[in-house]
N, C-alpha and C positions, 0 to 999 in steps of 0.2 A: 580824572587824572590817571597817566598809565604809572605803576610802578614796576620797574625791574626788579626783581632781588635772586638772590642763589639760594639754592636750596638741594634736597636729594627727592627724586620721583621717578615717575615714570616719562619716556622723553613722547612727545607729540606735539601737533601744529594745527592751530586754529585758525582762521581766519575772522575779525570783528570787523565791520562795515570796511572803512580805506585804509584800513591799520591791518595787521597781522599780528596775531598773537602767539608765543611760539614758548613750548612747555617742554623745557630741555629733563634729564637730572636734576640739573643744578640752577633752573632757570623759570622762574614762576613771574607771572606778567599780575595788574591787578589792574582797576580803571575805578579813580577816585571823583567826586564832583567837585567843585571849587568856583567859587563866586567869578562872574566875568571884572567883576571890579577891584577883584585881587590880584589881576595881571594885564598888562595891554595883551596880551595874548586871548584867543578861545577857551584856552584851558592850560593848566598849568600841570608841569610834564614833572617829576619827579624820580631819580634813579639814581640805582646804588649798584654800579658797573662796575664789572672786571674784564677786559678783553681778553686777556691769557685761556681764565675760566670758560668763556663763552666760546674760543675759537674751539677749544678742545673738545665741547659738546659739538660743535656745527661739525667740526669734522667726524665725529662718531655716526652723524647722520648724512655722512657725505656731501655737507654742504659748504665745505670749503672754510673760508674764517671770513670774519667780519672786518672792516676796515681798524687802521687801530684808531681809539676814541681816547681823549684823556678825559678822567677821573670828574663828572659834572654832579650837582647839587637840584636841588629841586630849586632854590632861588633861580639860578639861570633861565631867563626866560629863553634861550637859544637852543633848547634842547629840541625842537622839531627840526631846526634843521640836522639836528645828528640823525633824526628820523630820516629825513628825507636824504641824506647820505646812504643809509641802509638800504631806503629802496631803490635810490642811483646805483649803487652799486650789486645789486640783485639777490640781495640775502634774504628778502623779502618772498621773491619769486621763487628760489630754491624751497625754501620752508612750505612754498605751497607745492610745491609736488611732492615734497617727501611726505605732506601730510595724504595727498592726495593715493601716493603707493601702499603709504601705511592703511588705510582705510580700505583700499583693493584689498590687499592681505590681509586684513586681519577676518576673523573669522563669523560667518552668520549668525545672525542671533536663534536661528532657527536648529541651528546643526548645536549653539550652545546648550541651547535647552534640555537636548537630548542624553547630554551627560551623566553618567548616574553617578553621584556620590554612593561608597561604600559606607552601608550603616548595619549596624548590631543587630541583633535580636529582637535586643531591648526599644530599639528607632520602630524596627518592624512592628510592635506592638504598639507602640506609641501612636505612630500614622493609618493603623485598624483601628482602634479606636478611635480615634478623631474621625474615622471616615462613619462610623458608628453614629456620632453625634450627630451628623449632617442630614437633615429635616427631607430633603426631597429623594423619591427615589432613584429618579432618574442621575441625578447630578452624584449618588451614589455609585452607579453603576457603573457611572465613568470616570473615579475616581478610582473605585478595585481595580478598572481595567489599565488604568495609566499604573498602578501600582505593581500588578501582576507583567506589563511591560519591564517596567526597571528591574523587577526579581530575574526575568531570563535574560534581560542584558547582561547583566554579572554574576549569573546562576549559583546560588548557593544549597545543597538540599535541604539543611538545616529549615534555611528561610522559605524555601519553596513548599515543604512539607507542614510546616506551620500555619502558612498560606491556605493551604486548602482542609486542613484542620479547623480551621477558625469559619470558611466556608462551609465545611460537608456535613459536622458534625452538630449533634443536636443533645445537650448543651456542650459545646468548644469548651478547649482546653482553660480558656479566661474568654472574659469578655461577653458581651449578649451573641446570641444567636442571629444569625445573618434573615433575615424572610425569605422565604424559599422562593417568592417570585423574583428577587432579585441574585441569588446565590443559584439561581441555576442559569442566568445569562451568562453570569461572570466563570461559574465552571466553565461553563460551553467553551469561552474566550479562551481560561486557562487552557484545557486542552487544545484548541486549534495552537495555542504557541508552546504545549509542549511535544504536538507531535510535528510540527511544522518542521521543512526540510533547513537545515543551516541552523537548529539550534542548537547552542554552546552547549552541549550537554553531551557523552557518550552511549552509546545502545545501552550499555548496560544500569544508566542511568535514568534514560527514559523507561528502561523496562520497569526499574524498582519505583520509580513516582509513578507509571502505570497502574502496576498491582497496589499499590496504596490507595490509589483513587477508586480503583476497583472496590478496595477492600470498605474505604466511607463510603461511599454511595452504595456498596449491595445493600449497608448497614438501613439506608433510609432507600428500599429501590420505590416505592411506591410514590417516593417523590422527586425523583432522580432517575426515571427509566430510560429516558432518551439521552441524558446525558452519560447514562451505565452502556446503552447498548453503543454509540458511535466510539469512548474509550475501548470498549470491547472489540469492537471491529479494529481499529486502529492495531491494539495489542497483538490481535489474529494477524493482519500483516505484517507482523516482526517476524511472529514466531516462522509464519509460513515462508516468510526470507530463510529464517534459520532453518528448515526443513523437520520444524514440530508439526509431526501434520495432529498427531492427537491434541496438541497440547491447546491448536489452534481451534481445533473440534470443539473441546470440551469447554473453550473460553464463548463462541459462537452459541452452542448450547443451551448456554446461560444467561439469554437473550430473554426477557418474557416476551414473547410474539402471540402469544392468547391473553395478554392481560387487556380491562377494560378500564383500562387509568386512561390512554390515550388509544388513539386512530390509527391504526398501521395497517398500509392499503396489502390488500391481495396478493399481491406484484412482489412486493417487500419480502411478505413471511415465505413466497415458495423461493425465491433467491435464497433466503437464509436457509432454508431447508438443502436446497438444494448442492449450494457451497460447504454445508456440513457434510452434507453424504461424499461429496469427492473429498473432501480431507481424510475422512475414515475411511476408504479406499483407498488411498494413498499410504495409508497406516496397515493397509492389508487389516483392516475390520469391517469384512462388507454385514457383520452382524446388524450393528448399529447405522452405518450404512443403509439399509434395507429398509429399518425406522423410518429415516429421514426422508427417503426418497416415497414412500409408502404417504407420510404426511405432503409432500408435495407434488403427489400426483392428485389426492384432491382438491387440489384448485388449480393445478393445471389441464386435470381434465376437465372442465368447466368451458363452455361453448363460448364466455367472453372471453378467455383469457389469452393475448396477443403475444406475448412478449415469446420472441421467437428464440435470441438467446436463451432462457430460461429455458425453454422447452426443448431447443438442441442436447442440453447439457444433462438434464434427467434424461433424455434415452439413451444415453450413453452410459449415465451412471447404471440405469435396468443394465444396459445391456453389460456393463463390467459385472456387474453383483451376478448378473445367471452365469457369465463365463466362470467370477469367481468361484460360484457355489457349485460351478460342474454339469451346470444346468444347460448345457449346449445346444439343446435343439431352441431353444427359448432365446438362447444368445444371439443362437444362427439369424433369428427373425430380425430379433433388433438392431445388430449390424447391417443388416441388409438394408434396412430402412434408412438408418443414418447415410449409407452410401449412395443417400437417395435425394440427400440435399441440395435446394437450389440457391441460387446466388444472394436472395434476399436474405436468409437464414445466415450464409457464412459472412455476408456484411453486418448483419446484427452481433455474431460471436466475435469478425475481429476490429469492431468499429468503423467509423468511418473516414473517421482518418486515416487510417490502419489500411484500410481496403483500396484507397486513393493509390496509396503508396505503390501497393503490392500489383504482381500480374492475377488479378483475381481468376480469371480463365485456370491459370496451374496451379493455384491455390484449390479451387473447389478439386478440379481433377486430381490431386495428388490428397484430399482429404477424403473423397470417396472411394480411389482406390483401398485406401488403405484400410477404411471401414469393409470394402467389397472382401480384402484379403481376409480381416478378421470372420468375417462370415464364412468365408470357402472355409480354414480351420477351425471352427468352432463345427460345421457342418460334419467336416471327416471325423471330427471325436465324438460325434452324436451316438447315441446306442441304436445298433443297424436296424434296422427296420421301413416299412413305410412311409411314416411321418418323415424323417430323415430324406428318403426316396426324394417325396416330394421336395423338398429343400432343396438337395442338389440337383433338382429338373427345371428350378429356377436357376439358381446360380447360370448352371451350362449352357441355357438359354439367352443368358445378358450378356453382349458382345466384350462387354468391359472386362470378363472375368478373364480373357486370353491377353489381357498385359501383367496377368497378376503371376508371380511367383512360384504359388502352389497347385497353377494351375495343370499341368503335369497329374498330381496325385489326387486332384479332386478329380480328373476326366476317371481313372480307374475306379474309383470309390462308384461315379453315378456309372459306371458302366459295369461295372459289380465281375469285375478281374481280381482277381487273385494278385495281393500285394506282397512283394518278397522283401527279404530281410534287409539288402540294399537300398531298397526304396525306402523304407521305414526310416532308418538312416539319415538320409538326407533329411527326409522332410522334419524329423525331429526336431534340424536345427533351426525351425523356423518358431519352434514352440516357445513359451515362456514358463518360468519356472512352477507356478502349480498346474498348468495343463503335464507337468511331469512328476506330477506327486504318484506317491504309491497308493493303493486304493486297497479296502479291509483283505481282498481276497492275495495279495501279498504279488501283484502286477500293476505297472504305473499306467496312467490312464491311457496313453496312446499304444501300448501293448494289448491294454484289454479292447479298445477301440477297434485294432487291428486282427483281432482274436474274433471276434462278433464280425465285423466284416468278411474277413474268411470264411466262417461257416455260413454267413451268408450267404457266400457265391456259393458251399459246395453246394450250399441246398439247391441249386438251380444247376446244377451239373448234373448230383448224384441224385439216384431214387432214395439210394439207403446203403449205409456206410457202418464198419463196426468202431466201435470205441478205440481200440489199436489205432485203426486203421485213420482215423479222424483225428487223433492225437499228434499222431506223426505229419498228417496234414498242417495241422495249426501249430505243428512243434511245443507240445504242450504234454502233461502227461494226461494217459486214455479219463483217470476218473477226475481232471479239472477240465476235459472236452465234455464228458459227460453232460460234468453241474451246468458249465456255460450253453450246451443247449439245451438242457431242461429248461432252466431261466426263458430264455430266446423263444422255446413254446409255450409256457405258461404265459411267459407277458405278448402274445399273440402277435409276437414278431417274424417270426418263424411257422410254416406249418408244419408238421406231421409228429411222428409217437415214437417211444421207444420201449424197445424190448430188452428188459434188463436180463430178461434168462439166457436171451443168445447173445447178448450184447451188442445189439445193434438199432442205428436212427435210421426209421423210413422217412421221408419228405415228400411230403406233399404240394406237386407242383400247382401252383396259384397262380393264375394270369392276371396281374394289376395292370392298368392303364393312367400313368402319374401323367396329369396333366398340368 
């Protein structure tokens, strides 16, 4: 039996075999049994109808109104034909498509599920525990991780930081202790979704749940090293946005890369070595620097070891640390080297996607220039001598060095002319700022540089010159000519003697052959 009645709900449309059932507000349908020998009919129809009521609903649903019916009783065996009035006149039909739009529209049960209700503290610990209780590990794992999902959907730190409390710590604030076999998958997860790009969170948010996870896992690192050292990396990428190069150093650092909890290949620890020493470079500390680069030159001098990236990047770092440290003829080498790279090396440093993109031909040429440049200046600040000699006998030999800049002042240096005060000048502005530091004897490096090259050349003009006289040459006074060629002869840069009683330097001409 169908029964009509009114009621308040929600409005929707069914369809039941050749009938339609139709659930207004105000409109609830029901289907009763009834003996076939209670009616000449199939079934005996029952309703408690209102048409005013019912049109008001169809037209809320855009279905227009229903024909008017008067007022029937469940005795009335005639009530299918009021049925079959409704579906003569297509109210029937209507209901099926509005059910059928409302079904389009309304929303996936898939996109429902993902909903997070806002819950307390107190929810949070609730639903830890319970996942506590639950027998298998696996089916744990995947509960933390559906858990720690819903936390950064509507990130709260309170809850977030409880979260991996309850995780890291050994014993948690309440509650048992997580297994470490399964509390380190499910950290792993929490981090990939707290450093993930688009999470509801501000930098300075992730930075502070960072260093917290930092701070539980150094507390357990012998059980937590992999999960300590990828947070760590991650963090080093903030800071190194932010332009902390120590800060990112000393978090890198703090990597154990010698411990024997786990397997970290070769490959691994001189990258990490390696990325630490350009941070502290970067910081202008080629102290610790020096460290790092020191530690990843033993396994990168090693006859297996490939990785061509890696190996670009430590001669560059040498070679920054001897420019830094003033160590110029050392520098000179290793620039030169660098500007010696081929194509397979600059597609390892800029990827290969990278390289795809780019004109790699003006890519390598405008990287070995620039390497070639840093050599020709490191060469001209070297302390004048042979070693030196030979340095710029290569340079002026490699056709590449005549697109370069300083190329002007390094032909005079290897050709050992007398550089004047104009020239000095210029080429200054190509310097960077400690190649113009002051140095103990109270002259900045490219003064003293320029000071030791001049007496260089005079020695290949003059036999023998007095202290006045060699003073006003190098525009210096006579007893800081003096010191600088005493120096010059002792460190077997320079030949010949001097005569302190007459005041005068004999030079002893020397015929080299810099090949």
């Amino acid at each position: 039996m169908w029964t009509l009645q009114l009621g308040s709900g929600g409005a929707s449309a069914h369809r039941w075999g050749p009938h339609v059932r139709v659930r207004m507000p105000s409109l609830h349908c029901k289907r009763t049994q009834t003996s076939d020998a209670a009616t000449p009919c199939r079934s005996r129809w029952a309703a408690e109808l209102d048409a005013a009521p019912i049109n008001d609903r169809l037209r809320q649903l855009g279905l227009g109104s229903a024909p008017a019916l008067p007022r029937w009783s469940t005795a009335k065996p005639c009530f299918p034909a009021r049925v079959h009035l409704l579906r003569k006149t297509g109210v029937f039909d209507r209901a099926d498509r509005a059910c059928a739009q409302a079904k389009s529209a309304a929303p996936q049960p898939e996109a429902a599920t993902t909903v997070l209700g806002v819950f307390s503290m107190a929810d949070l610990a609730a639903q830890l525990d319970a996942i506590e209780k639950i027998l298998t590990h696996a089916q744990k794992m995947e509960e933390y991780k559906k858990l720690a999902e819903k936390l950064f959907a509507a990130p709260d730190m309170g809850q977030l930081a409880h979260f991996l409390a309850r995780l890291a710590e050994d014993p948690p604030p309440q509650g048992e202790a997580v297994p470490t076999m399964i509390s380190r998958q499910v950290l792993q997860d929490f981090n990939n979704l707290l450093f993930a790009p688009g999470v509801g969170l501000s930098r300075a948010q992730v930075k502070d749940l960072g260093n917290l996870c930092l701070a539980k896992l150094r507390a357990r690192l012998s059980s937590f090293e992999e999960q300590f050292s990828t947070v760590s990396e991650k963090m080093a990428d903030i800071l190194q946005e932010e332009e902390d190069w120590k800060g990112a150093a000393e978090l890198l650092s703090r990597i154990p890369l010698t411990s024997s909890q786990r397997n970290i290949s070769e490959d691994y620890k001189a990258k990490m070595y390696v990325r630490i020493a350009m941070l502290y470079l970067e910081d202008d500390d080629e102290v610790n620097a020096e460290i790092y680069v020191g530690r990843s030159h033993v396994i990168i001098g090693k006859a297996e070891f490939k990785n061509l990236e890696v190996k670009f990047q430590h001669q560059a770092c040498r070679a920054r640390i001897y420019d830094a440290k003033r160590k110029f003829q050392d520098a000179a080498r290793h620039y030169y080297e660098l500007s010696q790279v081929g194509k397979a090396t600059v597609i390892a440093v800029m990827g290969e996607e990278s390289a795809r993109q780019a004109n790699l031909d003006e890519v390598i040429e405008a990287q070995n220039l620039d390497a070639l440049t840093k050599a020709a200046i490191c060469a001209i600040l070297a302390p004048a001598g042979p070693e030196r000699s030979r340095m710029l006998t290569m340079l002026y030999k490699d056709e590449r060095t005549q697109k370069i800049s300083t190329f002007s002042m390094m032909q005079k240096i290897y050709m050992e002319r007398v550089v004047r005060a104009p020239e000095i000048k210029e080429f200054e502005k190509s310097l960077r700022p400690h190649q113009m530091a002051v140095t103990a004897d109270g002259l900045t490096v490219l003064q003293k540089a320029m000071i030791e090259h001049n007496l260089f050349a005079a020695a290949k003009m003059y036999n023998n010159i007095t202290f006045v006289e060699l003073g006003f040459f190098l525009q210096v006074e006579p007893d800081k000519a003096e010191k600088i060629a005493r120096d010059m002869i002792l460190e077997d840069r320079i030949a010949g003697s001097i005569d302190q009683i007459d005041g005068m330097i004999y030079f002893s001409q020397v015929v080299c052959l810099y090949l």
